[in-house]
VEXDREN-2710 file (C-alpha; in Angstrom, 1 decimal):
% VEXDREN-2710
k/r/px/py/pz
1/UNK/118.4/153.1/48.1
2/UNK/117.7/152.1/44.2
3/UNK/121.5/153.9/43.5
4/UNK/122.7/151.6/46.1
5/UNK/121.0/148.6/44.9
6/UNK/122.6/148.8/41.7
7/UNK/125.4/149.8/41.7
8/UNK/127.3/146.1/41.8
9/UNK/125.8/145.7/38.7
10/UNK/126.6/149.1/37.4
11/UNK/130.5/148.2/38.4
12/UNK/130.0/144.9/36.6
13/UNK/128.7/146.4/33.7
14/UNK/131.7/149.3/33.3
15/UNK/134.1/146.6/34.0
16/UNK/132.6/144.3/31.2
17/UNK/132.8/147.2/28.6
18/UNK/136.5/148.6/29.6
19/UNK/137.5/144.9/29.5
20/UNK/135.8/144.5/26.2
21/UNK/138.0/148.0/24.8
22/UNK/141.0/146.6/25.8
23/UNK/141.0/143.5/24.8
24/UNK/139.3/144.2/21.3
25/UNK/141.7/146.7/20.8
26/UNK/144.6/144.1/21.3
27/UNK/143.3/141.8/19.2
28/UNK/142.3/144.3/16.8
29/UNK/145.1/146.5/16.5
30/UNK/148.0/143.6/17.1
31/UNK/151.2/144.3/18.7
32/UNK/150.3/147.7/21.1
33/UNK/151.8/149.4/23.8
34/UNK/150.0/150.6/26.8
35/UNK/150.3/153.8/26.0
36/UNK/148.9/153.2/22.4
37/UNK/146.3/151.2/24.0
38/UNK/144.9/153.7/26.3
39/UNK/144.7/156.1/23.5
40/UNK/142.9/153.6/21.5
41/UNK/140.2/153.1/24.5
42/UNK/140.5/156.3/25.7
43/UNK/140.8/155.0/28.7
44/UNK/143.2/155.8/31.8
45/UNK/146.9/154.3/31.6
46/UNK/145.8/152.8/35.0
47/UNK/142.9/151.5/34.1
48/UNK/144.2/149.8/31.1
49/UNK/147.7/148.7/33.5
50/UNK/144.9/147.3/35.7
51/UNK/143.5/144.9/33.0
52/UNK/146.6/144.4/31.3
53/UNK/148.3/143.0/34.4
54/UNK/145.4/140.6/35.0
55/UNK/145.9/139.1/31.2
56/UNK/149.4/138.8/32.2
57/UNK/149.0/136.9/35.1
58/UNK/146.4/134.4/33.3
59/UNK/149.3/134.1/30.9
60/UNK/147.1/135.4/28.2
61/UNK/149.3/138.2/26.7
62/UNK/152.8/137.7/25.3
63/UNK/155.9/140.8/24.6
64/UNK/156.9/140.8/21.3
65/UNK/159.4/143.9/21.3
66/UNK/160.0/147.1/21.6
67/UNK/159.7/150.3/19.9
68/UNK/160.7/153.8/20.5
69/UNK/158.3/156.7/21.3
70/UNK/158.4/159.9/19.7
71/UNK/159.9/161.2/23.2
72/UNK/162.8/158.7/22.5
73/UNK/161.6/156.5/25.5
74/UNK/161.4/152.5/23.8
75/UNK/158.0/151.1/24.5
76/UNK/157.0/147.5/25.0
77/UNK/154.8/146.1/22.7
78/UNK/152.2/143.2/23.7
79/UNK/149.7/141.2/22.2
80/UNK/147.2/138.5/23.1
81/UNK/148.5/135.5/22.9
82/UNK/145.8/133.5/20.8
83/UNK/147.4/129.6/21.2
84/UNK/147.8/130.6/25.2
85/UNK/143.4/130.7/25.7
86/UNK/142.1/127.6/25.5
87/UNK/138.5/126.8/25.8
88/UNK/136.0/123.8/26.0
89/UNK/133.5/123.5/23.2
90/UNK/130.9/120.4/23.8
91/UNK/128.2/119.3/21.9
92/UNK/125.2/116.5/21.5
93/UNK/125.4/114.6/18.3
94/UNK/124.3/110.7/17.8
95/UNK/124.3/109.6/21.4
96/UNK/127.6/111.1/22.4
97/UNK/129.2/114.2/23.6
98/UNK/132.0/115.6/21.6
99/UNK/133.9/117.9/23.9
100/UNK/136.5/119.9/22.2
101/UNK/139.6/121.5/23.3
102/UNK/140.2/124.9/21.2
103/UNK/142.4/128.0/21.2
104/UNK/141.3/131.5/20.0
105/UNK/141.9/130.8/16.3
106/UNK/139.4/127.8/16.6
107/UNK/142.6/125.1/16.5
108/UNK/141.7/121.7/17.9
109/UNK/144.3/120.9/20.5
110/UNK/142.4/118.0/21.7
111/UNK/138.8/116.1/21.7
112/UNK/137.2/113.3/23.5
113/UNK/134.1/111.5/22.5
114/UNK/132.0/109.7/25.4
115/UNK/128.3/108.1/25.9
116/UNK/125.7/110.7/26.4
117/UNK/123.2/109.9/29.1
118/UNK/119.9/111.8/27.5
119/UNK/118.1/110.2/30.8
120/UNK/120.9/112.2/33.1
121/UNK/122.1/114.9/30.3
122/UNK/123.8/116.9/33.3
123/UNK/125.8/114.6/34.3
124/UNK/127.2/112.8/30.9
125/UNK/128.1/115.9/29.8
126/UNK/129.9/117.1/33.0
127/UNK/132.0/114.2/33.4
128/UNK/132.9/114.7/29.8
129/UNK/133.6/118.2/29.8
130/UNK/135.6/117.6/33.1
131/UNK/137.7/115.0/32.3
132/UNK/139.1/116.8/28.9
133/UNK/140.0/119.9/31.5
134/UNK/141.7/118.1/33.7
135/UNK/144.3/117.0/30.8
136/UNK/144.1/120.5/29.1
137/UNK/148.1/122.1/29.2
138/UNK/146.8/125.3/30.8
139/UNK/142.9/125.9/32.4
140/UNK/140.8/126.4/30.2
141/UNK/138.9/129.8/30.0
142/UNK/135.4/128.9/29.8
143/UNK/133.0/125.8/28.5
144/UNK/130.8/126.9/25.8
145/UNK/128.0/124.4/25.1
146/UNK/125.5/123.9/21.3
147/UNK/122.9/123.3/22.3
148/UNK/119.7/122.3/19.5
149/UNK/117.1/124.2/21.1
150/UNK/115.7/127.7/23.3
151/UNK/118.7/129.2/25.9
152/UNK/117.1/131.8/28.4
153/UNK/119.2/134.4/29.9
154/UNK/118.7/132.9/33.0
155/UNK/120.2/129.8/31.7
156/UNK/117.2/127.2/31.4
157/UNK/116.7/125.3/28.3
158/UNK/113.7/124.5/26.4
159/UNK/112.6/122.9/23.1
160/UNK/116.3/120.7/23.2
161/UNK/115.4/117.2/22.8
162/UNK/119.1/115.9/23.8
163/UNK/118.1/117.7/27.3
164/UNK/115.0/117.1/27.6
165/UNK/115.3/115.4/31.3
166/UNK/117.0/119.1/31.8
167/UNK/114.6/121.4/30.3
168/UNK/113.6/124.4/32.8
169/UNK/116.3/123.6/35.2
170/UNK/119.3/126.3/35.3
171/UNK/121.6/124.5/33.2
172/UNK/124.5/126.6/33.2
173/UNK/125.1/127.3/36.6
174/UNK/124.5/123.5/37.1
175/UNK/127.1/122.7/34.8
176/UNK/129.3/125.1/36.5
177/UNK/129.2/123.9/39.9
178/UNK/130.2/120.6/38.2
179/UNK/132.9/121.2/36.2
180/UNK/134.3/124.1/37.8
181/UNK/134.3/126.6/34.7
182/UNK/132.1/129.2/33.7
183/UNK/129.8/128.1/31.1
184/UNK/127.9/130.0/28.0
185/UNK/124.9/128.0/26.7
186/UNK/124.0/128.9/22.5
187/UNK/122.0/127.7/20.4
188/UNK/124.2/125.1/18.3
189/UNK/122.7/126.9/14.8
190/UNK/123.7/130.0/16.3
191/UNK/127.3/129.2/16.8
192/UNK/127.4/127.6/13.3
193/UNK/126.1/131.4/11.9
194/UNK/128.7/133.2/14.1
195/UNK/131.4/130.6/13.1
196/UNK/130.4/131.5/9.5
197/UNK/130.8/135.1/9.8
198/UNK/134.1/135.0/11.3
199/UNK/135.9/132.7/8.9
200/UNK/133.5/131.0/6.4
201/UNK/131.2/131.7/4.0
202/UNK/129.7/134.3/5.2
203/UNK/132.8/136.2/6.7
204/UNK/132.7/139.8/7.5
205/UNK/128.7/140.2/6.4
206/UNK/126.7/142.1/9.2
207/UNK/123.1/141.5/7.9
208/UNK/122.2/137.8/7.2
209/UNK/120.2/134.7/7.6
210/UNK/121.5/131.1/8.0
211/UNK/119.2/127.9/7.7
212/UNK/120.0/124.9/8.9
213/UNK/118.9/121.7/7.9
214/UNK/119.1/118.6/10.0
215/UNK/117.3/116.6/12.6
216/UNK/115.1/119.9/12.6
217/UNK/115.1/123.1/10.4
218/UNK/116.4/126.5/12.3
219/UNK/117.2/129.8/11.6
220/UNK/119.6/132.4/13.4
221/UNK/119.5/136.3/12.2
222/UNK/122.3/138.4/12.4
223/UNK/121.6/141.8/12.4
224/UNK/124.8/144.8/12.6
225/UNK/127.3/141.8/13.4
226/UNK/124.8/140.8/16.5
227/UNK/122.6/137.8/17.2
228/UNK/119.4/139.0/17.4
229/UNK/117.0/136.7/19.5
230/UNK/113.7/138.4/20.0
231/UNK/112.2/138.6/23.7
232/UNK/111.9/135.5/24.6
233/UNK/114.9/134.1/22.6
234/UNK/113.6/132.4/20.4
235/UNK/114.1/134.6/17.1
236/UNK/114.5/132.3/14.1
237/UNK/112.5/129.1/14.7
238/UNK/111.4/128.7/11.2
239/UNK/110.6/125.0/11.6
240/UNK/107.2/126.0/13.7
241/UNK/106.3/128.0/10.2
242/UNK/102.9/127.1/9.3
243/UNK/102.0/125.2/6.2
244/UNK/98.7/125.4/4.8
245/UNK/96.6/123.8/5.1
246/UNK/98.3/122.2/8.4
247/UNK/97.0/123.3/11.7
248/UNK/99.3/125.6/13.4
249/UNK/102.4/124.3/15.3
250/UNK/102.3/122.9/18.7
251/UNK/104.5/120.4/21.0
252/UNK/108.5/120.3/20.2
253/UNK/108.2/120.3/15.9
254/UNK/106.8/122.6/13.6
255/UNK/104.8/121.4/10.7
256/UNK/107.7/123.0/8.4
257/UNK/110.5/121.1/10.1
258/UNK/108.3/117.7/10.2
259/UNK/107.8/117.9/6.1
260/UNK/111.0/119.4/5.2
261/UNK/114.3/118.4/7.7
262/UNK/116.1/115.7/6.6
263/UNK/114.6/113.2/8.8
264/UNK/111.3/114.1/6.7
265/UNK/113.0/114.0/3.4
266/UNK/114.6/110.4/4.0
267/UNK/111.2/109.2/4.5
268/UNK/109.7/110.6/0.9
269/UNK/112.8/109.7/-0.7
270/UNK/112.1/106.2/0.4
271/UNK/109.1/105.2/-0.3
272/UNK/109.5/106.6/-3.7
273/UNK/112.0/103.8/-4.0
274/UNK/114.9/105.5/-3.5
275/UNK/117.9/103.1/-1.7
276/UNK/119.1/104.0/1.8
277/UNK/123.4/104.3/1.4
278/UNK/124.7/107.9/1.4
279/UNK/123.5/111.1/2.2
280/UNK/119.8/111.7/1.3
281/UNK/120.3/115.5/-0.1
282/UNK/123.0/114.3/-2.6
283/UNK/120.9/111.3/-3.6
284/UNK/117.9/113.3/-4.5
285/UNK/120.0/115.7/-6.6
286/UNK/121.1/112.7/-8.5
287/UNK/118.4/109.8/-8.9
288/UNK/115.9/110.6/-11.8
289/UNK/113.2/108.8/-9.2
290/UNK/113.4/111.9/-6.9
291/UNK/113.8/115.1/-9.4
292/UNK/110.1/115.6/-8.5
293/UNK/110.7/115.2/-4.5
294/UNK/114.0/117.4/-5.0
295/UNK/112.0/120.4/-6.9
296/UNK/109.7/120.2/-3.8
297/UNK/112.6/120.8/-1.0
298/UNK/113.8/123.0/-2.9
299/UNK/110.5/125.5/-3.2
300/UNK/109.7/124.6/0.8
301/UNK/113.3/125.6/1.4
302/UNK/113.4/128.7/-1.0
303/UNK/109.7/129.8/1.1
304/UNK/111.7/129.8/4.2
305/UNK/113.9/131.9/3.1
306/UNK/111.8/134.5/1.3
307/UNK/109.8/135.0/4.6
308/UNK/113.1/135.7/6.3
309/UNK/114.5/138.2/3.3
310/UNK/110.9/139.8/3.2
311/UNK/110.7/140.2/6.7
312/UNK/114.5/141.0/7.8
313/UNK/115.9/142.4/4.4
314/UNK/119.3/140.4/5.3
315/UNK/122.1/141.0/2.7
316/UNK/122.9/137.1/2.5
317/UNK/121.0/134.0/3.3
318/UNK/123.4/131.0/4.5
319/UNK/122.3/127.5/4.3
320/UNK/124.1/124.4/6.0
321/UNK/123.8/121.5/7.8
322/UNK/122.5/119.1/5.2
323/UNK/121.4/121.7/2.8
324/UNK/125.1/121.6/1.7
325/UNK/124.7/118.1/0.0
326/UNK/122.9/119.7/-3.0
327/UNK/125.0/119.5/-6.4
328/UNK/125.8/122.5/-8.3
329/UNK/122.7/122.9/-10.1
330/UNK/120.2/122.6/-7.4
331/UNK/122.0/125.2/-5.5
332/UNK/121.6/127.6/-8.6
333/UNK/117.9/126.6/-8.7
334/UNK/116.9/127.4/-5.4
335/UNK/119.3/130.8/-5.5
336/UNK/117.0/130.9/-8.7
337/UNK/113.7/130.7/-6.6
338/UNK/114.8/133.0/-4.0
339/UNK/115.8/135.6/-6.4
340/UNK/112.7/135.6/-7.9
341/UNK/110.1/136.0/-5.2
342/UNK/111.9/137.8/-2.7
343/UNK/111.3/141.8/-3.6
344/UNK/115.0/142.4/-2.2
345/UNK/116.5/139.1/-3.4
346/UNK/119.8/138.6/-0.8
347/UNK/122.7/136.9/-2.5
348/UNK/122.4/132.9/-1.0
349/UNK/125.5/131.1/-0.5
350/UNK/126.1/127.8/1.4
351/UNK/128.1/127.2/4.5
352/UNK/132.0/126.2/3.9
353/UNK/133.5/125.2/7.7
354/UNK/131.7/122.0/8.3
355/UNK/132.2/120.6/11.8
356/UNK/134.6/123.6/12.3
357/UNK/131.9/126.1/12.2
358/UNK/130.7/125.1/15.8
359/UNK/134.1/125.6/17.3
360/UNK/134.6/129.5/15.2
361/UNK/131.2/129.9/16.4
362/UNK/132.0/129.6/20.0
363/UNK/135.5/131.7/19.9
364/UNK/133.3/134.5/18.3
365/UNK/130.5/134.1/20.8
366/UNK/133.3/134.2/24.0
367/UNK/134.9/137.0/22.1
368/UNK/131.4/138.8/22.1
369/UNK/132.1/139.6/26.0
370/UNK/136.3/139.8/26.2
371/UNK/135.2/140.2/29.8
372/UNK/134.4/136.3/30.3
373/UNK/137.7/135.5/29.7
374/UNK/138.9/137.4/33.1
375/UNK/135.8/135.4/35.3
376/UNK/137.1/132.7/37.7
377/UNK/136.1/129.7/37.6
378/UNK/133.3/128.5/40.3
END
């Protein structure tokens, strides 16, 4: 009976990891045969046919020639086709949702900005989402939503103030039944981190930290390439860090966020005189009124980071957000902090893709499972 009772899920599960093979080894290895390909999985030439037929009738994989076998037979040569998979990237920012339109090399083919609804969250950002789709060229693949706070594997949502009215409810498959496409919730710091690795600043390191400073302050961790999220998900919440003597963090805001995000910053900076136009972080690196306020963020930001690098060992810390505003020397000064008190000081650099590093963020998240790309829509 317990054989029985999973085995769907086993078939799932062997289907999500041939899928991944086979599609990692196309995008991997570029322009493959089948043959090649099933030696490079090590997997059946029917199994392999089987998946490679369903690309080809989602349009997904293109011919690009020919090429003769040792055996003198020519074999076709395919690869994915990386402008042909489109997918919807939306996210929360300033009262409206920006829903994007993006192929697998993270190229904007359209976007759409509309009023979010934080009183009906669902709803604003389904109509949004579904009226880009319905003007996309081809279907998109999937909807992938950055989200500022908690996503649980069963797809509720906690500790994200945009959705709020939504928190605890299953988010993704309500988003699903509305739009029609299969959704993937992330953390929006998350997808900046994964964006980074796979084309900024932080490309091709396995082993790092990224702290984001904004609204809030946030950590992600990746460890061996992966996200890691802890049990509950909620791995790298470094705004709910204590700060002595504060009381320990309760509510939606960490004492560490609520001194040091940006929001928090604005408000020293003014009412040590300092005038409102501009970014804060690049007006504190450059008023004489705030060198004081700016040595401050700089150790609370540095402290972050050492607890991560003592704790995690990464190989790189990655700050962005609006940690990027800092001028050239305050970026070697709080490099200069971590290096000194952290006992295995990681190199720190600062993220390079802007606005851009959501949308690599969510290719490389979809490209995580190759399998999502081959689920119908609801």
């Amino acid at each position: 009976m317990s054989s029985t009772s999973h085995a769907p899920t086993g078939r799932r599960e062997l289907r999500r990891i041939r899928v991944e093979a086979v599609v990692g080894a196309l995008l991997s290895h570029g322009p493959i045969s089948r043959t090649d390909l099933a030696a490079a999985t090590g997997y059946s030439p029917s199994t392999v046919t089987g998946i490679v037929h369903e690309l080809q009738e989602l349009g997904y994989l293109q011919e690009v020639g020919q090429r003769e076998s040792t055996g003198g037979r020519r074999r076709t040569l395919m690869e994915i086709d990386r402008s042909a998979v489109v997918l919807v990237v939306a996210e929360v920012s300033r009262g409206s949702v920006r829903a994007s339109l993006v192929d697998l090399d993270a190229a904007v083919l359209e976007t759409r900005e509309s009023a979010f609804d934080a009183g009906d969250p669902v709803s604003s950002t389904a109509r949004a989402v579904s009226e880009l789709a319905a003007a996309a060229p081809r279907r998109p693949a999937r909807l992938v939503l950055a989200l500022p706070g908690v996503v649980g594997t069963d797809g509720t949502v906690s500790l994200a103030p945009d959705f709020a009215a939504a928190n605890g409810s299953e988010l993704a498959g309500e988003l699903q039944r509305r739009t029609g496409l299969q959704v993937t919730l992330e953390n929006d710091v998350n997808l900046v981190a994964l964006g980074e690795r796979s084309a900024g600043a932080a490309a091709g390191v396995d082993d790092l930290v990224l702290i984001h400073v904004a609204e809030g302050i946030g950590a992600t961790i990746l460890s061996g390439g992966k996200l890691l999220h802890g049990a509950t998900r909620s791995a790298g919440e470094v705004g709910f860090l204590p700060v002595a003597p504060r009381p320990l963090p309760h509510g939606n805001r960490g004492p560490f966020e609520a001194a040091w995000s940006t929001p928090a910053i604005a408000a020293a900076a003014s009412a040590a005189g300092l005038d409102a136009d501009g970014p804060v972080i690049a007006r504190i690196c450059a008023d004489e009124r705030t060198q004081a306020l700016r040595d401050d963020v700089l150790d609370a930001w540095a402290w972050a980071a050492v607890v991560c690098a003592c704790v995690l060992n990464p190989a790189l810390v990655v700050f962005s957000g609006d940690a990027v505003d800092l001028d050239g020397p305050a970026r070697d000064a709080l490099a200069g902090r971590i290096h000194a008190a952290a006992p295995s000081a990681p190199d720190v650099t600062f993220a390079s893709l802007g606005a851009a590093g959501i949308l690599h963020g969510a290719v490389a998240r979809v490209l995580e499972d190759p399998s999502a790309l081959l689920t119908p829509g609801g």
